[in-house]
ZARO-404368 format. One record per residue (C-alpha): y, z, x. Coordinates in steps of 0.5 Angstrom, whole numbers, padded with zeros to 4 digits, always signed. Layout:
# residues N
YZX...
# end
This chain:
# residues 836
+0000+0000+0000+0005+0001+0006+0003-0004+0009+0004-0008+0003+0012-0006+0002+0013-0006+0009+0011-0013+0009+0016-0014+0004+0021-0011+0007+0021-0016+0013+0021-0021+0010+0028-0018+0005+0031-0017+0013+0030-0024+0015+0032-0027+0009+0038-0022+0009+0040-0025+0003+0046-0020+0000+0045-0018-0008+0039-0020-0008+0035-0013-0011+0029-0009-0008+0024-0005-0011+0022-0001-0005+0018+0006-0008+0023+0010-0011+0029+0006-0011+0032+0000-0012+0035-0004-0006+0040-0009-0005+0045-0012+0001+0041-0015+0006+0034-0010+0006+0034-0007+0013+0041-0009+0015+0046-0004+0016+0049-0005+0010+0043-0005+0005+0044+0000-0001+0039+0003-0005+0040+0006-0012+0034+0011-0014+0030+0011-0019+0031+0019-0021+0024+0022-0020+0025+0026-0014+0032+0029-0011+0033+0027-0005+0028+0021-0005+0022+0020+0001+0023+0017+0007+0022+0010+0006+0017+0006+0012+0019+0003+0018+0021-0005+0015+0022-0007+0022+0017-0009+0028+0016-0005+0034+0014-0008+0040+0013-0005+0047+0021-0008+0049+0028-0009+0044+0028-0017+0045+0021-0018+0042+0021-0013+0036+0026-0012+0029+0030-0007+0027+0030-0004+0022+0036+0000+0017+0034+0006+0011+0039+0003+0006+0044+0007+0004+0043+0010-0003+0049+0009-0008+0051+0010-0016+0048+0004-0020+0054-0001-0021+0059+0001-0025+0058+0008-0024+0064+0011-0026+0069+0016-0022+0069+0023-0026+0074+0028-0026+0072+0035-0031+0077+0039-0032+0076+0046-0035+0081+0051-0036+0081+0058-0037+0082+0063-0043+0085+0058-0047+0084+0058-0055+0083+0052-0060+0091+0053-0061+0094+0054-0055+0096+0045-0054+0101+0041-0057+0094+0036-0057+0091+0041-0062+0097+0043-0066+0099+0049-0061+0107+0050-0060+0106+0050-0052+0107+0043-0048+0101+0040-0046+0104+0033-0044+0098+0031-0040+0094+0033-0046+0097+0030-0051+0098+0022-0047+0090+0023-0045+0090+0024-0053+0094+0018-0055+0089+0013-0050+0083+0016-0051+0078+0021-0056+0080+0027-0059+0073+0032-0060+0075+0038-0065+0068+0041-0065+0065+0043-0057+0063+0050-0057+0063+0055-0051+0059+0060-0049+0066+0065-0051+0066+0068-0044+0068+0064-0037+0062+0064-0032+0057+0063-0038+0060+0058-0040+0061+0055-0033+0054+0054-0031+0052+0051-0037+0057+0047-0036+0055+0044-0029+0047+0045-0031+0046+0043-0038+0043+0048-0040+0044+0055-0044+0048+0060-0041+0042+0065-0040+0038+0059-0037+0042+0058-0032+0042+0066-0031+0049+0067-0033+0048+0071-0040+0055+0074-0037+0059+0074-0031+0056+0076-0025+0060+0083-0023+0055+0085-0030+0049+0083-0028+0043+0086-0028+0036+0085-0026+0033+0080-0032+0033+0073-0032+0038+0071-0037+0042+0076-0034+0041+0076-0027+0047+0071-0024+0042+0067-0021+0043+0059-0023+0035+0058-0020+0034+0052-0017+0029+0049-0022+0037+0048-0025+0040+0043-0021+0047+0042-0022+0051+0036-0024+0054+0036-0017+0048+0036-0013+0044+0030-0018+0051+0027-0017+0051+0027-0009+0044+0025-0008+0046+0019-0012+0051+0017-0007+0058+0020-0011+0063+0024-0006+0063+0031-0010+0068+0037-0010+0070+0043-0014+0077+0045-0014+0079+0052-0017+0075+0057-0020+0068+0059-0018+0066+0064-0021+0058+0062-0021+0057+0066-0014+0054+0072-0015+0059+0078-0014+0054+0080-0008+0054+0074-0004+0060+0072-0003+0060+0075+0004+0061+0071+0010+0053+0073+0012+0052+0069+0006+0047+0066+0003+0051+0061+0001+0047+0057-0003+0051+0059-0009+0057+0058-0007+0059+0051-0010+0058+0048-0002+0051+0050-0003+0049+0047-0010+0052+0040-0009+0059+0039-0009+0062+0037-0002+0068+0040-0002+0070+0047-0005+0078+0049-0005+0079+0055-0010+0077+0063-0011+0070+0065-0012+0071+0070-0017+0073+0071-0025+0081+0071-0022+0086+0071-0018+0093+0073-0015+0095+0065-0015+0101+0068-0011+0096+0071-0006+0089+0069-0008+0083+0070-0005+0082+0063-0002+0077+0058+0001+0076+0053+0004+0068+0051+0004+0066+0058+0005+0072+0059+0010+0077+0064+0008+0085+0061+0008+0091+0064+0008+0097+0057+0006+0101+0062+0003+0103+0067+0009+0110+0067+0010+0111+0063+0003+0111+0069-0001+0114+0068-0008+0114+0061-0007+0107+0058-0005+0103+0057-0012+0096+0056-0012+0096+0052-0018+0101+0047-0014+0098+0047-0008+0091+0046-0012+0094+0040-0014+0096+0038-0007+0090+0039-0004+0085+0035-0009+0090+0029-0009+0089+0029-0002+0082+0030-0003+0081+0024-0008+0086+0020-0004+0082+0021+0003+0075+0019+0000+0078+0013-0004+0081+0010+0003+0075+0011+0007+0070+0008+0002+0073+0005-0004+0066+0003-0007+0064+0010-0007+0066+0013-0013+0067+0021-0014+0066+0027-0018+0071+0033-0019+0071+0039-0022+0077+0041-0024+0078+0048-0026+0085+0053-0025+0086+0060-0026+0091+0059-0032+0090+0062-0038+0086+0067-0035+0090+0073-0032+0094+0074-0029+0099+0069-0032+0102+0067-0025+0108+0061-0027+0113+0059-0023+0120+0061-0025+0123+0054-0027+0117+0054-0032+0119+0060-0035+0126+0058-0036+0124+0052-0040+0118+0055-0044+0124+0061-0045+0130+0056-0047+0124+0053-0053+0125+0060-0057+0118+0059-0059+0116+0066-0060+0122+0070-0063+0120+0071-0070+0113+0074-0067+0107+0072-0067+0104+0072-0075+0110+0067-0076+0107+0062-0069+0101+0063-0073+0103+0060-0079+0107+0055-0076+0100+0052-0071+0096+0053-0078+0102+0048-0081+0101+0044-0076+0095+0043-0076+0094+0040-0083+0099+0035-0082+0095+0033-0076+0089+0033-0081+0086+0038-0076+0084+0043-0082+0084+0041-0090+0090+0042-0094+0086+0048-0098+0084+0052-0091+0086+0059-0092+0087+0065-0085+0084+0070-0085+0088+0077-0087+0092+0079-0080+0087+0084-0077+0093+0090-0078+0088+0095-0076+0087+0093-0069+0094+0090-0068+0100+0092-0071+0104+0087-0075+0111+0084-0072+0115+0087-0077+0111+0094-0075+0114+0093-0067+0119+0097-0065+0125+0093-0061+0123+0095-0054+0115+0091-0056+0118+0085-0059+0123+0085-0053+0117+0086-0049+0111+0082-0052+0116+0076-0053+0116+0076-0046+0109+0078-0044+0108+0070-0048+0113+0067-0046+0110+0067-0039+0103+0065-0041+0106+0059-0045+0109+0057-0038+0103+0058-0034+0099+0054-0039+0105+0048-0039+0105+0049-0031+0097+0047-0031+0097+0042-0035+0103+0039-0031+0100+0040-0025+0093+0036-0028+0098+0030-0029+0099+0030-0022+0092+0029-0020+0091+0025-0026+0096+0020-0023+0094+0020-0016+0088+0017-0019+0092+0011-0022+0096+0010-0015+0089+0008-0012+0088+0004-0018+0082+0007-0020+0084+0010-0027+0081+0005-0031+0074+0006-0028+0074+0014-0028+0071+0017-0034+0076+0024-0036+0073+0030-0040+0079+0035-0040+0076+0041-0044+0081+0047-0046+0078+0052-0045+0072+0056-0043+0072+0061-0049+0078+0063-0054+0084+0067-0052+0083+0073-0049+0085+0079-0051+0083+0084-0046+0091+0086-0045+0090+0090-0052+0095+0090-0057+0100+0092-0053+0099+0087-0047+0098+0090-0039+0103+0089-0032+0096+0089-0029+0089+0087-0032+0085+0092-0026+0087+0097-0032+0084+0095-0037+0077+0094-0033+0079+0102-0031+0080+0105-0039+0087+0104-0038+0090+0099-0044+0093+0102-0047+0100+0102-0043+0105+0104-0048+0112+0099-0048+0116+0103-0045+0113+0104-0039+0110+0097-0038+0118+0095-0039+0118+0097-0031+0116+0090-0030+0119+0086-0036+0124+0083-0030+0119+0081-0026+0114+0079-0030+0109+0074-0028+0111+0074-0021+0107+0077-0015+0108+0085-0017+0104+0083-0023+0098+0083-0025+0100+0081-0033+0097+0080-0039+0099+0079-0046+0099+0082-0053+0093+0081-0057+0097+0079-0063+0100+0072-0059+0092+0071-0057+0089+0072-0064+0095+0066-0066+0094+0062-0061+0086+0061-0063+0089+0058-0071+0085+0057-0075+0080+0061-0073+0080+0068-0071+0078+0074-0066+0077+0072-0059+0075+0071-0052+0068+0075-0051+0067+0075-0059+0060+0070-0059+0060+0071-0067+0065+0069-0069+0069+0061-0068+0076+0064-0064+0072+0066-0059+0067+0059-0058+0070+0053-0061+0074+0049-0056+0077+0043-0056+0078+0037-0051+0080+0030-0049+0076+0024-0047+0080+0019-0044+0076+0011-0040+0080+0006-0041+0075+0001-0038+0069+0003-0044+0074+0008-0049+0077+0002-0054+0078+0007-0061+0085+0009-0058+0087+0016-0061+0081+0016-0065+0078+0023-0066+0070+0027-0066+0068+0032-0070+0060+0032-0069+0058+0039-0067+0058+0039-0059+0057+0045-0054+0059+0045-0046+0052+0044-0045+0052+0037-0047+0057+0035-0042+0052+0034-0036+0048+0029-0041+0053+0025-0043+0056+0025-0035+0048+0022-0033+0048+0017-0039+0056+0014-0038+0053+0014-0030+0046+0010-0031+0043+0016-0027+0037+0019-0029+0037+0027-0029+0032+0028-0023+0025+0031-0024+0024+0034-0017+0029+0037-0013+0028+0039-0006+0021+0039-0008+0022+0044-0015+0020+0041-0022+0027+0041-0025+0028+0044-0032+0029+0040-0038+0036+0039-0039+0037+0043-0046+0044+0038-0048+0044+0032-0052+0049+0027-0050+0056+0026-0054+0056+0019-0050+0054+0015-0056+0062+0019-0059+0065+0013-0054+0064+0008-0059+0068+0008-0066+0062+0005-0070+0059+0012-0069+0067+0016-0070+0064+0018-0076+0055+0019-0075+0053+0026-0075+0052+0030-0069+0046+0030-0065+0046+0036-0062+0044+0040-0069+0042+0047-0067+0045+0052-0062+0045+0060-0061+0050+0064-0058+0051+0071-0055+0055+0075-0051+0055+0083-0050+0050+0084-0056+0054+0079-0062+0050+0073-0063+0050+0067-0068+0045+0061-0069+0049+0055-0072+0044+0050-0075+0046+0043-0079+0052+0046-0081+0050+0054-0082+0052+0059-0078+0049+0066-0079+0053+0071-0074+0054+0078-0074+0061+0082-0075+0064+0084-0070+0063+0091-0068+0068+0092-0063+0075+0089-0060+0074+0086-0053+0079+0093-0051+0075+0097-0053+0069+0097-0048+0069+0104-0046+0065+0107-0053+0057+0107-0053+0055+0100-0054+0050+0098-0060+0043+0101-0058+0039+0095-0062+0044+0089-0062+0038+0084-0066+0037+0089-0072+0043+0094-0072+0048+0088-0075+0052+0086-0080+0050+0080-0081+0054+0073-0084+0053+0067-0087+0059+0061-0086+0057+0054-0088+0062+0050-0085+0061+0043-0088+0065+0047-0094+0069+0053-0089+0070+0050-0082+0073+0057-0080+0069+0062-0082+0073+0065-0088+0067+0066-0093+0062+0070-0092+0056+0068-0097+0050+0072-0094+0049+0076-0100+0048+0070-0105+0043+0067-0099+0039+0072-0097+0033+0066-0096+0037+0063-0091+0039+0069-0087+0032+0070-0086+0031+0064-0084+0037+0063-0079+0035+0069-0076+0028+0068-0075+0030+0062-0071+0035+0065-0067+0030+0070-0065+0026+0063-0063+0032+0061-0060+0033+0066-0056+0026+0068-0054+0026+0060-0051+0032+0061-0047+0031+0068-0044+0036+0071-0049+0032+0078-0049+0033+0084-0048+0040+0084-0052+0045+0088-0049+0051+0090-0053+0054+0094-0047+0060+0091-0044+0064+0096-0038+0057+0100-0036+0055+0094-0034+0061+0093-0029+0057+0100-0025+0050+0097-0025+0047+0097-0019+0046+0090-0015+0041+0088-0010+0048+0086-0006+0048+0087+0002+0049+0095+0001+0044+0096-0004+0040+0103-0002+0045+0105+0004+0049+0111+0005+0052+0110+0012+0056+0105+0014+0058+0104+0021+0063+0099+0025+0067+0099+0031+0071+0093+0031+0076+0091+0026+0073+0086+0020+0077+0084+0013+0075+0079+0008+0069+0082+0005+0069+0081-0002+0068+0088-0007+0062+0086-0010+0059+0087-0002+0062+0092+0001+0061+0100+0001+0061+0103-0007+0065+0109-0007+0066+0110-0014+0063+0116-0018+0061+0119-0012+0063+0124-0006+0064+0121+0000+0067+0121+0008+0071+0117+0012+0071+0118+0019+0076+0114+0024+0075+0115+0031+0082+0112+0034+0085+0112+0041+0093+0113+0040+0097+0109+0046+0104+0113+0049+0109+0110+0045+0105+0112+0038+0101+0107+0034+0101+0104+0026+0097+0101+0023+0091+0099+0018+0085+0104+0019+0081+0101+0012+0083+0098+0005+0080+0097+0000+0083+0093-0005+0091+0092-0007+0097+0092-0010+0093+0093-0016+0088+0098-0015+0085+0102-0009+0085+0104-0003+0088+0105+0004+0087+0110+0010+0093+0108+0015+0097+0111+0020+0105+0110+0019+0110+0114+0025+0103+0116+0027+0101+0120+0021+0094+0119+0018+0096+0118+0011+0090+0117+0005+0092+0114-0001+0090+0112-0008+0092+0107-0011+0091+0108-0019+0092+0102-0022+0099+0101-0020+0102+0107-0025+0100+0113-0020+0099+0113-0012+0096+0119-0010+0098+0121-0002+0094+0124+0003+0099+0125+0010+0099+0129+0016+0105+0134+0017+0105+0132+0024+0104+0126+0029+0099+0124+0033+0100+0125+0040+0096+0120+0045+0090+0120+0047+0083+0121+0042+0083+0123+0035+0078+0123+0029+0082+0124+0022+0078+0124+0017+0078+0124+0009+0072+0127+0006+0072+0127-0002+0068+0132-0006+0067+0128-0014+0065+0134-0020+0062+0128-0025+0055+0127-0026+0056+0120-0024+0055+0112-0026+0047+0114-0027+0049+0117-0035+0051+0109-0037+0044+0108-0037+0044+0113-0042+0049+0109-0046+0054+0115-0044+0061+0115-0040+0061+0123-0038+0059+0121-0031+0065+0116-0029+0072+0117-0027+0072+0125-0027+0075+0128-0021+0075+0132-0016+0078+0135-0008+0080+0131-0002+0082+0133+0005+0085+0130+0010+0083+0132+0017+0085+0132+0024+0081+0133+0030+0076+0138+0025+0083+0141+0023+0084+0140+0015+0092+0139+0014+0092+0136+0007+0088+0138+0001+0089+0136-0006+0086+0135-0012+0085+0129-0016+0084+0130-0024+0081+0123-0025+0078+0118-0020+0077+0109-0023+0071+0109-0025+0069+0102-0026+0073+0096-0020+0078+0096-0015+0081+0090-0014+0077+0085-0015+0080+0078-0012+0082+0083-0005+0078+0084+0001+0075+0092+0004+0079+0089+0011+0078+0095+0017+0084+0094+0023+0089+0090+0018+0090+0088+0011+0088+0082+0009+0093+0079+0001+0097+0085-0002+0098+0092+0001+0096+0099-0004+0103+0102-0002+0108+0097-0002+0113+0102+0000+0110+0105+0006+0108+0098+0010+0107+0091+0009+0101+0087+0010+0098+0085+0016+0101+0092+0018+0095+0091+0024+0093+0098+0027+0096+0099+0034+0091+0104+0037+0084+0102+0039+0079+0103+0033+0073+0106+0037+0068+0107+0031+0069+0108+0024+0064+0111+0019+0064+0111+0012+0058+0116+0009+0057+0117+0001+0053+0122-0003+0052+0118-0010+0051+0125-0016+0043+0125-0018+0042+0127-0025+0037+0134-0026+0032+0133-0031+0036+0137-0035+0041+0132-0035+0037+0126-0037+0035+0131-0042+0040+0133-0045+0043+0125-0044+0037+0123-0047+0037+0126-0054+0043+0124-0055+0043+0117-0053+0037+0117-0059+0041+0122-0064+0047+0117-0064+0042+0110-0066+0038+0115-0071
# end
């Protein structure tokens, strides 16, 4: 058999007969078989394909024999370039595409020459619904049940996508495309992010050349956490309050797409397109704030925006003429008329940030939208621009947030008159910021609740654009069919004529679990039932099964705030459930569960089906108490830790854990003649954390407690030259994060002592009323010898603040609390007497 194809192939170099097509085992090759400028085009089996026998001659000299090239493997004909755009905690309502007061320019032009989809669904949390996007399949297949800083040790749940799930950018890659991945990454597992990798989870890993972004869920875009491949970047040193990364990414991937281009003008690309915005923090420019400001779109507060979208929305022919809301939900958000003058000051603010910040992306996705025109490849290039990744988020509470690090500590709840601190500088790099719930249950019209809430459609249906001018001839025209997230890969292969792969790197592949929307493209099929016609959804215990039409869904039982309570024992059976039929209320404003009882059942039982399927079980209904879970991250079972030159960069998710538990810092330092500064350890930012530092040559241990409160610890004298040990050693009063496997928070964020030590001498003793009890900072680094991004006391030093006496060994040593019998006892029986 080899011989056979080998002789075939001498003959295709001999004749070099360029265009003529080869079958030659798993492919199909073309330009001159054997020639340096033969192709191949693979026929999907195996990824990447087997080494093809020698075609050529080999004779004991170069003159006598032939040689012999593998063909370059390439797209087949046509393929089309492919720029995916995802943003982030964005709701249905918040472009002007889709009736939204916010100026989505971009949104609206890709509207006008292509296809508007009213109809794709997510996951209602970011990361989950990220690695379906990039796999095809459901969230909990590809083991993003939810995000990866609440992982946990089941399948479903474990922030593992597995290679037998290949994503787009890797089939995409191995069949000849140029692939990269701008902006969010938050599909790396927390605790490998580290530079000792492994980072075959990083997006440079799992297919996509090129990575220019943040790993995790968000990011100072000030300040951000940067990467280039796997290589920590910091392009916005000395640029303070004037570099932005949603301009800079733009810069970056135009450049990108521009080299590629030039370099190869037949290879066509693959981006993934995913910035920060919405997500928190809100980080806009100053010139867009004041445009969105001079639009006085939010004055009349926020029940009236919502009535104004839901307007819009019906003349857009986007909801029927008889669609109602539902009621305001006064019980977990005041209504507009119910605010003092000091919230409305704020909250329209708070607001008019996020909108600047939407309209800023969308803007700067025009830009990279154009450089694909410079290089006159916009005909050929298939654009999916999904708004969105869940519904809006409400994690800054009703009444908003400087800092979202405090509302994963407990702490949303910040009143109005204490956020004002910040209404000057709201947005900028002294804020973490985030905005009343009230705006984000309007900006998800003409649905309701929100990001994280699976059951309900405010929380899972987006919207998106379709543009190819080359294939997409129904200008303007709009989809209503069903879709999910999950669809996207399916119809990327279909357009692109590459088969989903078999094997990859010699392991079976799992079937792809969407259905290709490609079939939408053509306006014969504008008004076809949708092929995707079952689909479940969960996210924290709330679930819901959409089937033909029906949606069954449980009523929410709690708010995204509220993430501190015990959470639902027994998220399947303990619910209220809910029946909609969407072909008559398309927003889930009728319940008719009590007039369908069969079909209840009915719908629940192949949700049961669906979830068995796709690794769905065991429900959890918690949200914070898995932020505290233990992971196998690089510290795992450890409790000492040693270093003895400086090192920064290492992400929370791999660095030594403090919380909830006693520990001691010990730096063992040699102080010059002139006296020294500096950095000794830090661990997160302005937003949360911790420093241990040497200011006049003091030691100074500080707290900071969510940028409202700094604890300090500071040596009353100077330390003269020569060898010192300071110390902080901490004693914590709580039982630790091992209650939150009883359902119960008593263990975390109690208090506890601190002293401050010199050369064995205490000089400083406080006493800390309660610790953070969850996160530091999560998008700043533990850096030893300086401070990477923001420093936890601006007051007191700015970063890099590198420590100017020798570091000769530091020690981190922690005592994490054991529960007794008696606790687990009595932990216990309570647990079982609050389901009972």
């Amino acid at each position: 058999m080899e011989e056979a194809v080998r002789k075939k192939l001498i003959a295709a170099f001999l004749a070099t007969v360029a265009g003529t097509i080869w079958l030659v085992g798993p492919a199909l090759a073309q330009g001159g078989v054997g020639s340096p400028s033969g192709t191949m085009v693979l026929d999907g089996n195996q990824l990447p394909p087997a080494p093809l026998p020698f075609g050529g001659k080999i004779e004991e000299d170069a003159l006598q024999s032939t040689p012999w090239w593998s063909p370059r493997v390439v797209p087949p004909a046509e393929a089309p370039n492919v720029l995916l755009i995802i943003t982030d905690d964005a709701g249905f309502a918040v472009p002007s595409t889709f009736g939204g007061v916010i100026p989505t320019d971009t949104m609206d032009k890709l509207a006008a020459e292509g296809l508007s989809y009213t109809s794709i669904h997510s996951t209602s949390l970011c990361s989950p619904t990220r690695a379906a996007l990039i796999t095809g399949r459901n969230h909990h297949s590809a083991g993003f049940g939810v995000i990866s800083e609440q992982s946990t040790g089941y399948p479903g749940y474990n922030s593992i996508i597995a290679p037998d799930k290949a994503t787009v950018g890797r089939i995409l890659l191995d069949n000849g495309y140029n692939t990269s991945w701008f902006g969010k990454d938050h599909n790396t597992p927390a605790f490998e992010a580290a530079q000792s990798g492994p980072f075959d989870q990083w997006p440079t890993g799992m297919g996509f050349q090129y990575f220019y972004g943040f790993v995790g869920g968000d990011a100072n875009q000030w300040q951000p956490n940067l990467f280039r491949n796997t290589t920590q970047i910091y392009p916005f040193d000395g640029k303070e309050g004037e570099w932005n990364l949603v301009t800079a990414m733009a810069d970056d991937a135009i450049g990108w797409i521009t080299d590629m281009h030039q370099i190869d003008p037949s290879k066509p690309f693959f981006v993934k397109y995913a910035p920060g915005a919405t997500h928190a923090p809100h980080h806009p420019t100053k010139e867009w704030v004041e445009k969105i400001e001079a639009m006085h779109l939010f004055d009349d507060g926020y029940e009236a925006l919502r009535q104004t979208i839901f307007e819009n929305q019906k003349k857009m022919g986007l909801v029927p003429q008889d669609a109602t809301l539902a009621a305001w939900p006064s019980e977990h958000i005041k209504p507009w008329d119910q605010l003092t003058d000091v919230e409305k000051k704020l909250f329209i603010r708070q607001v008019e940030v996020f909108a600047a910040y939407a309209a800023y992306s969308d803007h700067e996705i025009g830009r990279v939208i154009q450089a694909v025109e410079d290089i006159g490849e916009r005909d050929n290039t298939l654009i999916i621009y999904i708004n969105g990744d869940n519904g809006t988020s409400a994690e800054g509470g009703p009444l908003g947030t400087p800092n979202e690090v405090a509302f994963f500590n407990g702490q949303n709840m910040i009143p109005a008159e204490t956020q004002m601190k910040w209404y000057d500088v709201w947005g900028t790099e002294e804020t973490y910021n985030h905005m009343s719930a009230g705006w984000s249950w309007a900006f998800d019209t003409p649905f309701d609740w929100f990001k994280q809430n699976a059951s309900r459609l405010g929380g899972i249906r987006q919207n998106m654009v379709v543009s190819w001018p080359a294939k997409i001839t129904d200008k303007g025209g709009r989809r209503d069919q069903f879709m999910h997230v999950i669809d996207v890969v399916p119809t990327i292969l279909e357009v692109t004529g590459i088969p989903a792969p078999k094997s990859v790197d010699g392991i079976d592949q799992a079937p792809i679990e969407g259905t290709s929307f490609a079939y939408t493209f053509d306006k014969a099929n504008a008004d076809v039932p949708s092929r995707h016609t079952t689909q479940y959804f969960e996210m924290m215990g709330q679930w819901a099964l959409y089937h033909e039409g029906w949606l069954l869904s449980t009523k929410v039982n709690r708010t995204p705030w509220d993430a501190f309570g015990p959470a639902n024992t027994d998220p399947l059976n303990n619910q209220v459930l809910e029946l909609y039929d969407l072909t008559k209320d398309m927003n889930q404003t009728t319940d008719i569960a009590k007039a369908n009882p069969e079909k209840v059942k009915e719908m629940k039982a192949r949700f049961v089906e669906e979830a068995r399927k796709y690794q769905v079980f065991p429900l959890d209904a918690s949200f914070a108490a898995r932020v505290a879970a233990p992971r196998p991250n690089i510290t795992a079972g450890r409790n000492e830790f040693v270093y003895t030159r400086p090192m920064v960069g290492l992400p929370q998710g791999d660095s030594p854990g403090i919380l909830n538990a006693s520990y001691t810092i010990t730096a063992e330092i040699d102080v010059p003649e002139a006296g020294a500064e500096g950095m000794i350890l830090t661990s997160g930012g302005r937003f949360g954390g911790y420093g241990f530092y040497l200011k006049d040559s003091k030691p100074v241990f500080l707290w900071n407690m969510v940028d409202l409160q700094r604890i300090r610890w500071e040596g009353n004298e100077a330390l003269a030259a020569g060898k010192h040990v300071v110390e902080f050693d901490f004693k914590y009063d709580g039982m630790g994060a091992g209650t939150l496997a009883f359902n119960s928070f008593s263990g975390v964020g109690k208090g506890g002592t601190a002293t401050l030590r010199v050369d064995g001498k205490d000089v400083d003793t406080q006493a800390m009323k309660e610790t953070l009890p969850m996160i530091l900072q999560w998008d700043e680094s533990f850096d030893i010898g300086s401070d990477t991004l923001t420093g936890v006391n601006d007051a007191d030093y700015s970063p890099p603040f590198a420590l100017t006496a020798t570091l000769e060994k530091l020690t981190i040593k922690v005592d994490r609390p054991e529960l007794l019998d008696a606790d687990k006892a009595k932990l216990g029986a309570a647990m079982k007497a609050a389901s009972d």
